[in-house]
gemmi code that builds the backbone of each chain (N, CA, C; Angstrom):
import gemmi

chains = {
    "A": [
        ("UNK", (18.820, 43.717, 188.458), (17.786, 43.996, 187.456), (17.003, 42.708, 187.226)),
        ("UNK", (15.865, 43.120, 186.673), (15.145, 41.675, 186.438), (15.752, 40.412, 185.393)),
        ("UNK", (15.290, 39.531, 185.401), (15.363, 39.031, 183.971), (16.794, 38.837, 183.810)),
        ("UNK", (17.985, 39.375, 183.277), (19.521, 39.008, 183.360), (20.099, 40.193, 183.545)),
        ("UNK", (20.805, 40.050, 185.287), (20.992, 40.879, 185.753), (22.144, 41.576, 184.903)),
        ("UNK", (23.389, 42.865, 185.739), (24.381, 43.471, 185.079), (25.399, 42.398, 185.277)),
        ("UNK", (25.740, 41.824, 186.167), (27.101, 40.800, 185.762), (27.280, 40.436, 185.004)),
        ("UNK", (25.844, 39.693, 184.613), (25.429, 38.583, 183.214), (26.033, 39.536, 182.154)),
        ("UNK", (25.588, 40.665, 181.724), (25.344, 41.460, 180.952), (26.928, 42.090, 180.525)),
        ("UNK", (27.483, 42.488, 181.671), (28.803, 42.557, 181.878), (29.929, 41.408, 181.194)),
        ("UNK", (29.838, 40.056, 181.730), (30.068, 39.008, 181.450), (29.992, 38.809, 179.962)),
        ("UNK", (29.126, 38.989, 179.656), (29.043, 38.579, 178.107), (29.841, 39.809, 177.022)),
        ("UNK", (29.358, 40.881, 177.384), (29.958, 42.075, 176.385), (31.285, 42.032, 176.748)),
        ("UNK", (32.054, 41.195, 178.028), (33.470, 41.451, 177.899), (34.048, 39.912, 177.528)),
        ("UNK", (33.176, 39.254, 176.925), (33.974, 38.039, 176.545), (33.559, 37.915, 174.736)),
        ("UNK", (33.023, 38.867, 174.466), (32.186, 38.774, 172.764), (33.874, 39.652, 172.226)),
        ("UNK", (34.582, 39.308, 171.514), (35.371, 40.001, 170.807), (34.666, 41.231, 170.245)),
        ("UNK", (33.565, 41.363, 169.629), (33.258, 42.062, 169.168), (32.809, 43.564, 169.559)),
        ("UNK", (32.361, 43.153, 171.082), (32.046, 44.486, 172.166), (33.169, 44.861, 173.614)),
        ("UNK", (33.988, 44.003, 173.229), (34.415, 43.929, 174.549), (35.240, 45.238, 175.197)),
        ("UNK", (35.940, 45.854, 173.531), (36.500, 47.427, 173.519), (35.286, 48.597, 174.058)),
        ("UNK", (34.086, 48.118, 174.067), (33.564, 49.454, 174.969), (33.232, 49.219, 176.129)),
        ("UNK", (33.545, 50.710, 176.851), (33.681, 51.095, 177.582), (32.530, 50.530, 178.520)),
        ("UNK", (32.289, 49.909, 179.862), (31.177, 49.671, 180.598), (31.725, 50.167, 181.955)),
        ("UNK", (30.572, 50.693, 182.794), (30.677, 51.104, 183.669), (29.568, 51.094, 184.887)),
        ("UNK", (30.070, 50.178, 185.654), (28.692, 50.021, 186.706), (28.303, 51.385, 187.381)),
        ("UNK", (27.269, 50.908, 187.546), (26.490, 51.968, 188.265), (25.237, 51.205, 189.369)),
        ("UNK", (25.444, 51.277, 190.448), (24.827, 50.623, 191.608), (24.867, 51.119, 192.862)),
        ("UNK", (23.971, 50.273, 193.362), (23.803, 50.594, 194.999), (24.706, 49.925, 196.027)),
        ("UNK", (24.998, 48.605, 195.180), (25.691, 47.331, 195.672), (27.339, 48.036, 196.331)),
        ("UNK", (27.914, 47.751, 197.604), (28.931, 48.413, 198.233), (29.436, 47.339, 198.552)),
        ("UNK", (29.229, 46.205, 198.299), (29.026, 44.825, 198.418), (30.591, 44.175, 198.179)),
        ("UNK", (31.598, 44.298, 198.622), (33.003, 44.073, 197.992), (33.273, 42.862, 197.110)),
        ("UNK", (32.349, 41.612, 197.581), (32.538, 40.973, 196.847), (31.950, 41.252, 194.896)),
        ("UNK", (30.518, 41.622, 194.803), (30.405, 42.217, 193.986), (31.548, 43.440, 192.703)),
        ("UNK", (32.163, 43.726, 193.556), (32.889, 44.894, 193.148), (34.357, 43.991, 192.655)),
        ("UNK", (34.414, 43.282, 193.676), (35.640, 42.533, 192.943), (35.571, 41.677, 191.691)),
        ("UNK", (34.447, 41.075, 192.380), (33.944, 40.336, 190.778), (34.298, 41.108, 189.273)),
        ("UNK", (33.268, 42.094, 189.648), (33.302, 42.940, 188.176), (34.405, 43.580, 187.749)),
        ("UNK", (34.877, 43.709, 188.743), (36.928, 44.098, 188.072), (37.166, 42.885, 187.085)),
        ("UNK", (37.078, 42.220, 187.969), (37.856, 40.548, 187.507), (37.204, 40.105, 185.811)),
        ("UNK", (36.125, 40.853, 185.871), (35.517, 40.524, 184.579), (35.654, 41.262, 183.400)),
        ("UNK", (36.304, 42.334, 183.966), (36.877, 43.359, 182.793), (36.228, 44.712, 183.120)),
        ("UNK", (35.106, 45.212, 184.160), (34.623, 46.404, 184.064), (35.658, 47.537, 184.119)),
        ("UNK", (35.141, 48.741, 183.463), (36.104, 49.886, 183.508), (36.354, 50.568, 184.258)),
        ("UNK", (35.119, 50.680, 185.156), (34.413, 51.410, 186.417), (33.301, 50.976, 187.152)),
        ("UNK", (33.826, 51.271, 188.238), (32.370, 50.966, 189.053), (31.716, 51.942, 190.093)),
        ("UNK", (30.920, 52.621, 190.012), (30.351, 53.920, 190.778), (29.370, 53.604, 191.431)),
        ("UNK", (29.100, 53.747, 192.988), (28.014, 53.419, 194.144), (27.350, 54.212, 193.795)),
        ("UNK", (25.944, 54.321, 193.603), (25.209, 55.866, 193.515), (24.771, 56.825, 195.077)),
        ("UNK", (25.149, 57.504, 194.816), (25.648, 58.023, 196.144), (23.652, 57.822, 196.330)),
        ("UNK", (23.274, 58.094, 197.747), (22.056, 57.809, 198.191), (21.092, 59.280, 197.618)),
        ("UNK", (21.564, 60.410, 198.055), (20.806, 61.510, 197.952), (20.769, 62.132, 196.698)),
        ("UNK", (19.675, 62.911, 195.940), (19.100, 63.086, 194.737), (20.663, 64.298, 194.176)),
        ("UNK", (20.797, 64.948, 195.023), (22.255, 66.135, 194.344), (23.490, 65.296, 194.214)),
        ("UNK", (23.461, 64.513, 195.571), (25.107, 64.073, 194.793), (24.601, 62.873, 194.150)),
        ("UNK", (23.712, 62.287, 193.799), (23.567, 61.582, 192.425), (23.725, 62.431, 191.377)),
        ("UNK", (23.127, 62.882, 191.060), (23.019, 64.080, 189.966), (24.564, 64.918, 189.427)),
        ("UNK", (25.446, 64.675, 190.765), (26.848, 65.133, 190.389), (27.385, 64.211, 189.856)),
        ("UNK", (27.647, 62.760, 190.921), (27.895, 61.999, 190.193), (27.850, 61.493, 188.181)),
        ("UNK", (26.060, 61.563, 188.095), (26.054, 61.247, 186.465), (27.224, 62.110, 186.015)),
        ("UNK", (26.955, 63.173, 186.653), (26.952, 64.806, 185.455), (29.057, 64.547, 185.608)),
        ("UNK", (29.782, 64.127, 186.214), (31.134, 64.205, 186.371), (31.461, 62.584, 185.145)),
        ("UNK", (30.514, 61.469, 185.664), (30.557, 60.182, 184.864), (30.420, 60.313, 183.597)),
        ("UNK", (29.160, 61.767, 183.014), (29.226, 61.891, 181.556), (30.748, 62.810, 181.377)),
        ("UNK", (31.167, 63.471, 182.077), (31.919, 64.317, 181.291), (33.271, 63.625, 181.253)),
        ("UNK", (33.375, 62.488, 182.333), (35.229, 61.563, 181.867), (34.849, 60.757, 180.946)),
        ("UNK", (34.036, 60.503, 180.698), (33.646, 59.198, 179.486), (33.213, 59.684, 178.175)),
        ("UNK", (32.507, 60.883, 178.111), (32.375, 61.229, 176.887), (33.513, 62.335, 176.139)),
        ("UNK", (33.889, 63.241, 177.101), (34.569, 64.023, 176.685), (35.900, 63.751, 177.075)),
        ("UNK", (36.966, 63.138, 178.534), (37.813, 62.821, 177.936), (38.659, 61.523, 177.238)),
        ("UNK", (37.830, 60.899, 178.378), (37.958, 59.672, 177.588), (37.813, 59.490, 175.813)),
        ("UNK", (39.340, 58.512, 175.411), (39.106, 58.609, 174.050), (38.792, 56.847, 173.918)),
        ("UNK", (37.055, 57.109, 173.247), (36.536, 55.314, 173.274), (37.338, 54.594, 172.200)),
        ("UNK", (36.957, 53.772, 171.546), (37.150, 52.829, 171.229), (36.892, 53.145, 169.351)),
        ("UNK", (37.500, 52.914, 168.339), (36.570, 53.071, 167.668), (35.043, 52.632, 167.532)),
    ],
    "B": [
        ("UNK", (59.707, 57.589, 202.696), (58.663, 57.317, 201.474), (57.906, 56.176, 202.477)),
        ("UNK", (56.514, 55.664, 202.319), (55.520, 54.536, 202.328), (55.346, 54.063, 201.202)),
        ("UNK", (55.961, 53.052, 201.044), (55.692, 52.211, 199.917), (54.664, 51.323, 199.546)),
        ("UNK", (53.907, 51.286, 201.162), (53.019, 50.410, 200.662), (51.256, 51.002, 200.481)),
        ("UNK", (51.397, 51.867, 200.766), (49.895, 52.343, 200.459), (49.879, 53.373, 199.511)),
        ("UNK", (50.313, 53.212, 197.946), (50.290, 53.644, 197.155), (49.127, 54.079, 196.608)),
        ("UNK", (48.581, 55.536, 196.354), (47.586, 55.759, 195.552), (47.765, 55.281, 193.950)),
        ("UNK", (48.424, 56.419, 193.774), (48.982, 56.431, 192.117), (50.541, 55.612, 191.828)),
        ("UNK", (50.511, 54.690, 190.702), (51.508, 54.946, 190.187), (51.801, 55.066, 188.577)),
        ("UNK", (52.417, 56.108, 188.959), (52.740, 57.282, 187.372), (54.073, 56.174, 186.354)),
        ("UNK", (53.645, 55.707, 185.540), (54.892, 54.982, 184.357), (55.170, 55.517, 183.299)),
        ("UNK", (56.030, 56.589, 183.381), (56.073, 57.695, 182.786), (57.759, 58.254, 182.063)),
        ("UNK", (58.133, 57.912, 181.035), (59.353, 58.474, 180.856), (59.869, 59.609, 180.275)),
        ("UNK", (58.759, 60.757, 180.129), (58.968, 62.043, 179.675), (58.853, 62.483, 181.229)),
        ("UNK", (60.100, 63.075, 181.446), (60.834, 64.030, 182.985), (59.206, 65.426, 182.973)),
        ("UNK", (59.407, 65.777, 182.236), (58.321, 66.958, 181.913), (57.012, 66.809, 182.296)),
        ("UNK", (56.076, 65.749, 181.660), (54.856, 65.349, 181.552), (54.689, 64.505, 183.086)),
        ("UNK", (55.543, 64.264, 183.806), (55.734, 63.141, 185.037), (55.462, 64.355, 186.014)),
        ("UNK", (56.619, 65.124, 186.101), (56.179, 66.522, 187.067), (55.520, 67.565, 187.289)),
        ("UNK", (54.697, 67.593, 186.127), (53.612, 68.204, 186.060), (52.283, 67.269, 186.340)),
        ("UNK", (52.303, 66.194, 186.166), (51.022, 65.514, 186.946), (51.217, 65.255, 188.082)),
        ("UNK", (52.175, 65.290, 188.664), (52.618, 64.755, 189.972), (52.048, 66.031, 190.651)),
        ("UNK", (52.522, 67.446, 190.115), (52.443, 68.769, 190.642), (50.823, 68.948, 190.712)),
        ("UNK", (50.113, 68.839, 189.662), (48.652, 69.326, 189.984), (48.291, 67.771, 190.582)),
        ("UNK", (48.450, 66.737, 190.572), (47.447, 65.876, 191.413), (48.007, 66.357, 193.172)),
        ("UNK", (49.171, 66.474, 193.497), (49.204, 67.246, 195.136), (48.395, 68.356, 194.884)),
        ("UNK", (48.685, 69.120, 193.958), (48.191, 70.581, 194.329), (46.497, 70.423, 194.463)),
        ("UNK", (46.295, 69.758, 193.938), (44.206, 69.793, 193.665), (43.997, 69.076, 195.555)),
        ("UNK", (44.832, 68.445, 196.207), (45.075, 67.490, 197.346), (44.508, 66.317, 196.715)),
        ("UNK", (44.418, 65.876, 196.050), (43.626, 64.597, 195.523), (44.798, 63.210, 196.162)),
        ("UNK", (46.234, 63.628, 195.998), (46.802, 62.743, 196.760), (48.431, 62.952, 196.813)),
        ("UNK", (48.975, 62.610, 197.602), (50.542, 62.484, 197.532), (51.045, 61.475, 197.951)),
        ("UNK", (50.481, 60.478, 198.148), (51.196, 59.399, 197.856), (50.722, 58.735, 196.452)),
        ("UNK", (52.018, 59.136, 195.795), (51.973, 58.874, 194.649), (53.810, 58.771, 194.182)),
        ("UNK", (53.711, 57.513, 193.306), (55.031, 57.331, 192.932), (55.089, 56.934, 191.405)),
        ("UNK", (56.378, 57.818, 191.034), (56.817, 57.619, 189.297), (57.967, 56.842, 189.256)),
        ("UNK", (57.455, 56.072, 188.172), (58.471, 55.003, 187.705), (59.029, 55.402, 186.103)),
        ("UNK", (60.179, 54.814, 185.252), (60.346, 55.426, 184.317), (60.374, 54.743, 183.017)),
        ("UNK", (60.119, 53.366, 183.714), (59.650, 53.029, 182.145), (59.214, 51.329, 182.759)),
        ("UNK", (58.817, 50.176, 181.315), (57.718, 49.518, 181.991), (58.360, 48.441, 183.265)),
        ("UNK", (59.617, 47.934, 182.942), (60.460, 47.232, 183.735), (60.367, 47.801, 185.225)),
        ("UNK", (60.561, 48.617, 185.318), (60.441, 49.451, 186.590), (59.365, 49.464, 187.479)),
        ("UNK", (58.319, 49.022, 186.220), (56.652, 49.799, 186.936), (56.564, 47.927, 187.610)),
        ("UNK", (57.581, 47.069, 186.712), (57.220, 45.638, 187.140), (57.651, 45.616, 188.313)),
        ("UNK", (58.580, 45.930, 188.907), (59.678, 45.706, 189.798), (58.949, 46.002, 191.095)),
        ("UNK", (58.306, 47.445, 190.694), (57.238, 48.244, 191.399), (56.392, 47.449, 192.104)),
        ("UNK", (55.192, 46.653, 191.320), (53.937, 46.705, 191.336), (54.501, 44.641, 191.804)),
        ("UNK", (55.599, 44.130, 191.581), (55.908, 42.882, 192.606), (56.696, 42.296, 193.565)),
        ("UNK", (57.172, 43.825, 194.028), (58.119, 44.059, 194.439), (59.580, 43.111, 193.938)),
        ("UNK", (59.842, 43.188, 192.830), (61.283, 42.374, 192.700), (62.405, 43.673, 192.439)),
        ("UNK", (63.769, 42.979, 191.589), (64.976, 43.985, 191.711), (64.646, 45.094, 192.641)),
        ("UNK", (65.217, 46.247, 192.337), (65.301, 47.465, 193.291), (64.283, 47.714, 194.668)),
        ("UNK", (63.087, 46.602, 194.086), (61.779, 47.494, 195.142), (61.914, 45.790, 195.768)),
        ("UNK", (63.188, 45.094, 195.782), (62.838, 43.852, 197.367), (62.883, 44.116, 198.474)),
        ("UNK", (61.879, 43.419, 199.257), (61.878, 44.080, 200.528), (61.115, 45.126, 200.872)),
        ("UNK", (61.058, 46.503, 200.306), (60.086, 47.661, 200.369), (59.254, 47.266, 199.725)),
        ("UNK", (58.307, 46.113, 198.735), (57.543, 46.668, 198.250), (57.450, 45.298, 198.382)),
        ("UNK", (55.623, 44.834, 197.817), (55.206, 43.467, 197.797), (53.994, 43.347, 197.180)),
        ("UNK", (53.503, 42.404, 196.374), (52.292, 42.380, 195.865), (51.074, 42.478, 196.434)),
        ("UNK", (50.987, 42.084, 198.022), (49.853, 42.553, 198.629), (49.703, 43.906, 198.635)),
        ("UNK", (50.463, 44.953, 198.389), (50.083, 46.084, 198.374), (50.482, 46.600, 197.133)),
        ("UNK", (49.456, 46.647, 196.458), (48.731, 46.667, 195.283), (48.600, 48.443, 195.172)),
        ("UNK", (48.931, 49.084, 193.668), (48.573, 50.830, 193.796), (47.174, 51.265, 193.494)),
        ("UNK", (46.243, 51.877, 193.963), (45.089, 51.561, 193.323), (44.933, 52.274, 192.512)),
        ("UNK", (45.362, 52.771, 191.152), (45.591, 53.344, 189.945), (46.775, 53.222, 189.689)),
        ("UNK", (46.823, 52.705, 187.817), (47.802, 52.846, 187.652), (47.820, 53.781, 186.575)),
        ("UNK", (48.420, 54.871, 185.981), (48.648, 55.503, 185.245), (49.850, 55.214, 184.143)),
        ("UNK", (49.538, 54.666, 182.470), (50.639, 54.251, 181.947), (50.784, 55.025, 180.918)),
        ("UNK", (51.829, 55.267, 180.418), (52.226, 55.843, 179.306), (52.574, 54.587, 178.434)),
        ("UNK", (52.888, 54.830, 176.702), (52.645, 53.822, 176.189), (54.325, 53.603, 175.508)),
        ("UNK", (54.604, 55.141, 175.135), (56.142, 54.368, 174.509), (56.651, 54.873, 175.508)),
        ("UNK", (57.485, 53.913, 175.824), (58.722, 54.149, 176.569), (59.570, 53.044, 176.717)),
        ("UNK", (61.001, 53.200, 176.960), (62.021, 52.112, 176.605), (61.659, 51.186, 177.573)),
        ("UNK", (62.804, 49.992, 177.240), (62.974, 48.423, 177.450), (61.646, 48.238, 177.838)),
        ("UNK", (60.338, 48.321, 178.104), (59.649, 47.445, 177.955), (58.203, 48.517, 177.759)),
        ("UNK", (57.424, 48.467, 177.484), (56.597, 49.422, 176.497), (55.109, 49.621, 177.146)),
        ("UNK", (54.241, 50.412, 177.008), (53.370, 50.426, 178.337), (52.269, 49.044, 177.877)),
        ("UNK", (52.480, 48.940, 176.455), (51.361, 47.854, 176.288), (51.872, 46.655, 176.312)),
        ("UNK", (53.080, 46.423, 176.462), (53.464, 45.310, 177.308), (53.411, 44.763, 178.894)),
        ("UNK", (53.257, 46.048, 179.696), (52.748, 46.155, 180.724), (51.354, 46.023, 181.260)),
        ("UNK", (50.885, 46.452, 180.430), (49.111, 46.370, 180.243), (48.385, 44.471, 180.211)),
        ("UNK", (48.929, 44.136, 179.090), (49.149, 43.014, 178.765), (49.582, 41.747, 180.473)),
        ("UNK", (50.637, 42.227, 180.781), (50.541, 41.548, 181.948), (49.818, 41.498, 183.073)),
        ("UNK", (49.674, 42.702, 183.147), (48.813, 43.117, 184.532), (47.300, 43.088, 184.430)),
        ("UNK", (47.058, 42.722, 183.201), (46.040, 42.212, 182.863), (45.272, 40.796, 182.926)),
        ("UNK", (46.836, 40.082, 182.836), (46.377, 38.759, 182.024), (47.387, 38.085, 183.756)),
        ("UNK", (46.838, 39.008, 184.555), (47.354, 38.083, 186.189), (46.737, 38.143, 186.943)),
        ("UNK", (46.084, 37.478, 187.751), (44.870, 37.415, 188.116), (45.068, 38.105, 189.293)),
        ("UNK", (46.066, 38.007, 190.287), (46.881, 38.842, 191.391), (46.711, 40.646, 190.847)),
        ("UNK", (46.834, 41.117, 189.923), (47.212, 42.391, 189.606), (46.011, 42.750, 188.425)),
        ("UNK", (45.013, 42.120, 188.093), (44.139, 42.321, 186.952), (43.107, 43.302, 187.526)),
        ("UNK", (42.880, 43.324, 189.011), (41.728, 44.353, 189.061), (42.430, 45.772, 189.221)),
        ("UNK", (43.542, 45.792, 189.412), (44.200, 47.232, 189.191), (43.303, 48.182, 187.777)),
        ("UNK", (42.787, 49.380, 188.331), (42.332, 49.934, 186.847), (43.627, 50.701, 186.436)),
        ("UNK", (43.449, 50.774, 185.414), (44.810, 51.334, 184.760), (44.181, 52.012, 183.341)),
        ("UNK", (45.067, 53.405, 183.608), (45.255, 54.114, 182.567), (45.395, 54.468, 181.652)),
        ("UNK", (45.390, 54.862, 180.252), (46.763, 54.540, 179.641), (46.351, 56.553, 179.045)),
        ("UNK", (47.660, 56.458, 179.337), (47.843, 58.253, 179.125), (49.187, 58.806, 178.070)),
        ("UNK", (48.818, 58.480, 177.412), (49.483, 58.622, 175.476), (49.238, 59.874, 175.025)),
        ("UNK", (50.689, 60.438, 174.060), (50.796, 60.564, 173.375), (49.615, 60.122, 171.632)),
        ("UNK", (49.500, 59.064, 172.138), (49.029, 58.489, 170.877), (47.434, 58.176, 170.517)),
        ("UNK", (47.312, 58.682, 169.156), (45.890, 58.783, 168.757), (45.760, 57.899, 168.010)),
        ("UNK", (46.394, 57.031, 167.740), (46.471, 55.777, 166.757), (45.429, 54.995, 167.016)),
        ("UNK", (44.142, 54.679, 166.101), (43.328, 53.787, 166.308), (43.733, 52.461, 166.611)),
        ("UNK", (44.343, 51.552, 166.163), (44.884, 50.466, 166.438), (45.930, 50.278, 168.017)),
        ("UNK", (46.399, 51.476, 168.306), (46.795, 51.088, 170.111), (46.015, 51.620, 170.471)),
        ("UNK", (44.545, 52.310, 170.098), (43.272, 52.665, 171.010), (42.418, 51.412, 171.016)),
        ("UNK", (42.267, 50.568, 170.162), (41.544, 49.858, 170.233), (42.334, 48.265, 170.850)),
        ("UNK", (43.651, 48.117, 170.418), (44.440, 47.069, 171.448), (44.306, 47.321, 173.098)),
        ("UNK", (44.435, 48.517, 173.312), (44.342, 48.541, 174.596), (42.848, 48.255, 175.289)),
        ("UNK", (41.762, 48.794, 174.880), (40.768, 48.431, 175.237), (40.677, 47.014, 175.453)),
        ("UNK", (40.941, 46.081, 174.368), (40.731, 44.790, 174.195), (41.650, 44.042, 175.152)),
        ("UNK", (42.839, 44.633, 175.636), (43.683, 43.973, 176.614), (43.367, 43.935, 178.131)),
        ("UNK", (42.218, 45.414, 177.900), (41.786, 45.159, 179.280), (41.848, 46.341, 180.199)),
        ("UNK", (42.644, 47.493, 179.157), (42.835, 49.153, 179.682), (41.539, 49.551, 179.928)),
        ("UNK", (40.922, 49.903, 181.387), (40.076, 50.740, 181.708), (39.891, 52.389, 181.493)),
        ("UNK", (40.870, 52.324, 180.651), (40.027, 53.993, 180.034), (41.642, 54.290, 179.063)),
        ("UNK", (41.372, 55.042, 178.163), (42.500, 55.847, 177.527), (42.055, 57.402, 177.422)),
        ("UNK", (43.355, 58.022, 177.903), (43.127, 59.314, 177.569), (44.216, 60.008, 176.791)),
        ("UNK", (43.891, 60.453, 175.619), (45.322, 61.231, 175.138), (45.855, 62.526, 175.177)),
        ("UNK", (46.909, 62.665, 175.790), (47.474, 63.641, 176.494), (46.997, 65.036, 175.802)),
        ("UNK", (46.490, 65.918, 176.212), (46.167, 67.096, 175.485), (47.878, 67.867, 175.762)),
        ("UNK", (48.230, 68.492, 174.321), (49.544, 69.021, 173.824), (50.174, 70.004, 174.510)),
        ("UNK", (48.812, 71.115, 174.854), (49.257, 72.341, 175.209), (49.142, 72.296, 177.011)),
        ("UNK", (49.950, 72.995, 177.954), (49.953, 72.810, 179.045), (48.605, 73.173, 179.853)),
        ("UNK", (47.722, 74.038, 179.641), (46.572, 74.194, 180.779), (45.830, 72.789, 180.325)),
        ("UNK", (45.779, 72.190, 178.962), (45.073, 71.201, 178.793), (45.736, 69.830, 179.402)),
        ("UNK", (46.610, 69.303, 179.440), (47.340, 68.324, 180.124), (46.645, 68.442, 181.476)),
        ("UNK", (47.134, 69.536, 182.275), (46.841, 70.164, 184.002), (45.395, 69.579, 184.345)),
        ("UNK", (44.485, 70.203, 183.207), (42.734, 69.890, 183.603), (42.664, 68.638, 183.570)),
        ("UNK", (43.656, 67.733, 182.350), (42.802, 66.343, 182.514), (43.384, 65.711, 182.977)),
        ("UNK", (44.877, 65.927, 183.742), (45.366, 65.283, 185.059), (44.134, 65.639, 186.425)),
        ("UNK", (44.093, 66.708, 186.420), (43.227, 66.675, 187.881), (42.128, 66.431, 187.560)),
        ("UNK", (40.675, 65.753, 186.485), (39.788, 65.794, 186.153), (39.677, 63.896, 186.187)),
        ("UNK", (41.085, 63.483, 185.774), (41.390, 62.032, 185.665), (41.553, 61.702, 187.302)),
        ("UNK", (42.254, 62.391, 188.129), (42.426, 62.520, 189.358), (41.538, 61.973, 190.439)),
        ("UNK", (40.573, 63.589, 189.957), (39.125, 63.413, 190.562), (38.284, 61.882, 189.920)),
        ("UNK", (38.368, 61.360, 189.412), (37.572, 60.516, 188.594), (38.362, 59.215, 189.524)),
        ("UNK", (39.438, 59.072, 189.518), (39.715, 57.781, 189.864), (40.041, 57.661, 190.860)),
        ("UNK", (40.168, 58.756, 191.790), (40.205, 58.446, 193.220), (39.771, 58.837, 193.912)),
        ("UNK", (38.262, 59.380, 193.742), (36.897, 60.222, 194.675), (35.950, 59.292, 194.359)),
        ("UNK", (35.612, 59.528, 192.725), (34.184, 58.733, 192.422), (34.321, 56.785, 191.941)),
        ("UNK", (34.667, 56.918, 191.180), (35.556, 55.354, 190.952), (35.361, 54.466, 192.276)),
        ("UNK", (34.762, 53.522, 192.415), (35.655, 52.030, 193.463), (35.987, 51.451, 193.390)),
        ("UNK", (37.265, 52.063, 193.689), (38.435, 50.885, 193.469), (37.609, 49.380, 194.349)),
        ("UNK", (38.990, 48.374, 193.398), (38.350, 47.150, 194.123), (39.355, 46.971, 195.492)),
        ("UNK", (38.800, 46.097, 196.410), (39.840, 45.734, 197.773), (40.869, 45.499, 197.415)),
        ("UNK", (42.057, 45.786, 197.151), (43.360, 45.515, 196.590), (44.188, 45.162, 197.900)),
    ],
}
model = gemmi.Model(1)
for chain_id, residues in chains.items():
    chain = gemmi.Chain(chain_id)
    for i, (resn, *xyz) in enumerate(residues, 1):
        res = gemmi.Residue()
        res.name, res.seqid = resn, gemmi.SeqId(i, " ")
        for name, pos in zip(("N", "CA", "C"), xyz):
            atom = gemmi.Atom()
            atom.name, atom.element = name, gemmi.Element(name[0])
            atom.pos, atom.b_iso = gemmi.Position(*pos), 0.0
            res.add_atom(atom)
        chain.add_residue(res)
    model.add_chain(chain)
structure = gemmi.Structure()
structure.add_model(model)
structure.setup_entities()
């Protein structure tokens, strides 16, 4: 992303006591292993490739909203 | 058994709640290699290979989910959490935590320790079943895992 990318962004909300209980979850193109390891290492919850084509993107969101909002239990 | 290319491992000390996720994650095919441990000592032994698992088992081969339950004897799932968290060898493991418990304060410890998701066990049996194979599908289709 422009300006400060998701690591940065990542990075910071998992080192702020204050945000670090929610839930983040990449979402990218990057297949990039090193990338992917990184963001484990930094605390992410998940990390999802967006699949290339417009339907199985679209499944993807639509499965990503329903473990995170509905069963997942967040944080207060 | 293959010990070393572990999908799941289940840390689980209710006999009941263990064989029934075990049963719908084969049955959906999502995976069978998958192994239950019974409480947190075990899941250690497991996941570095020491006591029982020397020799068969070793830290390079890492489970890529871990699924924890939270009470259970001699050593407790958020004591487990806690470690496998705070090791840099075993920290990108995502891990579970699949409770009994709705307690704001072990919902919000666990987050902060580093638990990549909590889910609490739904009571009645078709509800358990869906969000074993729904958790299933989630962490070992769409999810990437890291190179473990």
């Amino acid at each position: 992303m422009p300006k400060v990318n998701g690591i940065e962004v990542l990075e910071k909300i998992k080192a702020d006591e204050r945000t670090k209980a929610i839930p983040v979850v990449i979402l990218t193109s990057s297949n990039q292993s090193p990338d992917i390891k990184k963001c484990y290492g930094l605390g992410v919850n998940s990390y999802i490739i967006k699949p290339v084509e417009f339907e199985a993107y679209a499944k993807a969101i639509k499965e990503l909203g329903l473990y995170w909002l509905l069963l997942n239990r967040p944080p207060e | 058994m293959d010990y070393s290319s572990i999908d799941i491992l289940l840390v689980e000390d209710n006999e009941n709640d263990a064989e029934l996720a075990m049963r719908e994650l084969k049955k959906n095919k999502l995976t069978s290699n998958l192994y239950h441990v019974r409480d947190g000592e075990e899941a250690f032994d497991f996941i570095y290979g020491t006591g029982k698992y020397v020799g068969v088992r070793s830290i390079e081969n890492l489970p890529r989910v871990i699924l924890l339950d939270i009470q259970m004897p001699k050593v407790n799932g958020i004591e487990v959490l806690e470690k496998i968290k705070a090791d840099g060898q075993t920290n990108a493991i995502p891990v579970v935590i699949l409770t009994s418990s709705n307690e704001s304060p072990d919902i919000q410890k666990c987050y902060k320790l580093g638990a990549n998701s909590y889910i609490v066990k739904p009571v009645n049996f078709e509800g358990y079943s869906l969000a074993i194979k729904e958790l299933g599908l989630y962490w070992l289709l769409l999810n990437r895992p890291p190179e473990l």
